[in-house]
N, C-alpha and C positions, 0 to 999 in steps of 0.2 A: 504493500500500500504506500500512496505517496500523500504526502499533507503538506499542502502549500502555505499553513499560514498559523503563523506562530508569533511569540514574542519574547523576550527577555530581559533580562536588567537594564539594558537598554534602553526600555520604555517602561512599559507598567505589568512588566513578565516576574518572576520568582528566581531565577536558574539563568547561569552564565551560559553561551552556549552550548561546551562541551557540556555540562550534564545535560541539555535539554535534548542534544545530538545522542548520548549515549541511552537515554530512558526509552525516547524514539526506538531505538535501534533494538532496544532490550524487548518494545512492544512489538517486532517485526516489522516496523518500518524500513521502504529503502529507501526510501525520500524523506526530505523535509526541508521546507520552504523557513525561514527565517526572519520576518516581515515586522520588524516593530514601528510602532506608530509615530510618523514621522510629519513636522511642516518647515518652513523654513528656515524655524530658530534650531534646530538639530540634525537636519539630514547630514548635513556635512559632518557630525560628529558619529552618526550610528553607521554611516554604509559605509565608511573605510572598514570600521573594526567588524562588522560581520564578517566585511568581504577577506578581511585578513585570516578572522578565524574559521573560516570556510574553506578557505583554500589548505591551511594545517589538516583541519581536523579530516577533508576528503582524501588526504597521503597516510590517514590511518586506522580508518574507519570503514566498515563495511555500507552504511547508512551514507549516503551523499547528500549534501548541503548545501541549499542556493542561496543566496546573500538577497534582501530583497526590502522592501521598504511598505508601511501601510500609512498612505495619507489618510490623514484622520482628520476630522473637521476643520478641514480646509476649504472655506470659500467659494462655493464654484465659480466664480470669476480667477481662483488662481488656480483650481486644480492640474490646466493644462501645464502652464509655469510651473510646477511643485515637480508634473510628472515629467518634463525634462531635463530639471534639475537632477532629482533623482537617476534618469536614467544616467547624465552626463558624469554622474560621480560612483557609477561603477554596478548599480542596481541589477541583476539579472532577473528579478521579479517583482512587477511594481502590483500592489494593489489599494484600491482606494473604497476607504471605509465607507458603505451605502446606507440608506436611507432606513436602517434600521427599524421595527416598530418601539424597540428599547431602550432610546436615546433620540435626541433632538438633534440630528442632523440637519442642515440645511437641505429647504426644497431645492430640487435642480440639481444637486450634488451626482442623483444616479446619470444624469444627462449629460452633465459634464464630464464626468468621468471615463465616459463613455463615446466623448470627442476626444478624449486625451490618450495619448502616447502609455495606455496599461495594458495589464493584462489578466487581471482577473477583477470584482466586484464584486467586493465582500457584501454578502448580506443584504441585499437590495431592497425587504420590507415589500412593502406592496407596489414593486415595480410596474408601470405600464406596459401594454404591449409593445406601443412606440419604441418605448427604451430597448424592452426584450430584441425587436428586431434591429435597431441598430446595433447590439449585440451580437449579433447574428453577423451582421453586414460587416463589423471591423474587426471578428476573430474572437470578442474577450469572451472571456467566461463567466457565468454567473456562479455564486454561490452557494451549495446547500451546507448549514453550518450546524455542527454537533454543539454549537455552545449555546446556553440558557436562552435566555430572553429573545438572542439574533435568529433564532431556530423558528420564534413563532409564526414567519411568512413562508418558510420554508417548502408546504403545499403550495401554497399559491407559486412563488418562485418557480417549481417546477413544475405545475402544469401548464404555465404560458411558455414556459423555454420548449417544453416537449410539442405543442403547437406552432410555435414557431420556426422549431428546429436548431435553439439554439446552444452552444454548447455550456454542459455543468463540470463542475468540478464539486468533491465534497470534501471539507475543512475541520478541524476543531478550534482554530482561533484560541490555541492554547497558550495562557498565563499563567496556569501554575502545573506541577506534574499528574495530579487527578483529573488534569483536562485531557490528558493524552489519552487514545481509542486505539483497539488493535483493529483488526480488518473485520473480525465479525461484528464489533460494534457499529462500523463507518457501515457494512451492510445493512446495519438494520435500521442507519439513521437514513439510508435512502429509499430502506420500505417505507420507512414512516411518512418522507415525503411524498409517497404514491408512485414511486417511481419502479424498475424491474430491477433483477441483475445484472440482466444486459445493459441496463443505464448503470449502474455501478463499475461494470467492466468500460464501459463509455469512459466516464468519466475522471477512471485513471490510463486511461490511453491519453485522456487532454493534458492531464497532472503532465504525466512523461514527456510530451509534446513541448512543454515547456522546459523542461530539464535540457531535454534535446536541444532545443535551440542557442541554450546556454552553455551547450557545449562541454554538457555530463554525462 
């Protein structure tokens, strides 16, 4: 199983990398995505040092680690700006915190997001279809999320992506070590969203999709 999105000391996570790489790993994870919550005042300080201890800990580790950043209530007048910055400072996977039903994101954030240079969107809430298809249209992925409160749109999220055809990926948005899921759990978090196995197997063929490109 791959899990694109996580967090650590870095932001508002529990666990320095390597332990968060090693418990992953210990869960039979082969992936893991690395994404702490990031806006202008700190990108520059969190994606060097993933990206440094990302590149250690994949010379010793069976688990591989993608360095990766999550805009968090950022403006959507600057999402685009955030996601370039991001990408220009080393980021191999951006994603940008959506419109949650959990939190007071700003409207338009899933839409901007979704004009910007990312590649996944976390958590969407009651995304439009609009959105869902421009989704579609620039590749990103939406979110089915194993964590609390972000999980409540989670039906909805996937039955407009599976009408539209657009692609999922599924997350634990993990901060502390009890958030981390093995593979039977992320299975069952994509029944619950009404969705098949074969969208489970979908949607770590998208995970790896992204590894790949990053050149893991």
């Amino acid at each position: 199983m791959i899990d694109l999105h996580s967090h650590t000391i870095f932001s508002d996570g529990e666990l320095v990398p390597s332990e968060l790489a090693r418990r992953a790993e210990h869960k039979g994870l082969k992936g893991i995505g690395i994404t702490d919550h990031g806006d202008a005042s700190n990108m520059d300080f969190i994606i060097p040092r993933i990206k440094k201890a990302a590149e250690e800990l994949n010379k010793a580790l069976d688990i591989m680690i993608i360095p990766g950043i999550e805009i968090t209530h950022v403006p959507p007048l600057l999402i685009k700006k955030a996601a370039e910055k991001a990408r220009s400072l080393g980021a191999a996977i951006i994603i940008v915190h959506g419109e949650t039903l959990a939190e007071p994101v700003a409207q338009g954030t899933n839409h901007a997001a979704l004009e910007s240079d990312i590649d996944v969107l976390a958590h969407p809430g009651l995304i439009s279809m609009e959105d869902v298809l421009l989704a579609k249209e620039r590749g990103i992925f939406l979110e089915i999320t194993a964590r609390k409160g972000h999980s409540l749109a989670n039906g909805h999220v996937a039955q407009l992506a599976k009408q539209a055809g657009a692609g999922l990926v599924v997350n634990t948005d993990t901060h502390a070590p009890g958030d981390l899921i093995d593979e039977h759990q992320a299975r069952r978090v994509v029944q619950g969203a009404g969705l098949k196995e074969t969208d489970f197997n979908d949607m770590q063929e998208n995970a790896l999709s992204i590894f790949k490109n990053a050149g893991l």
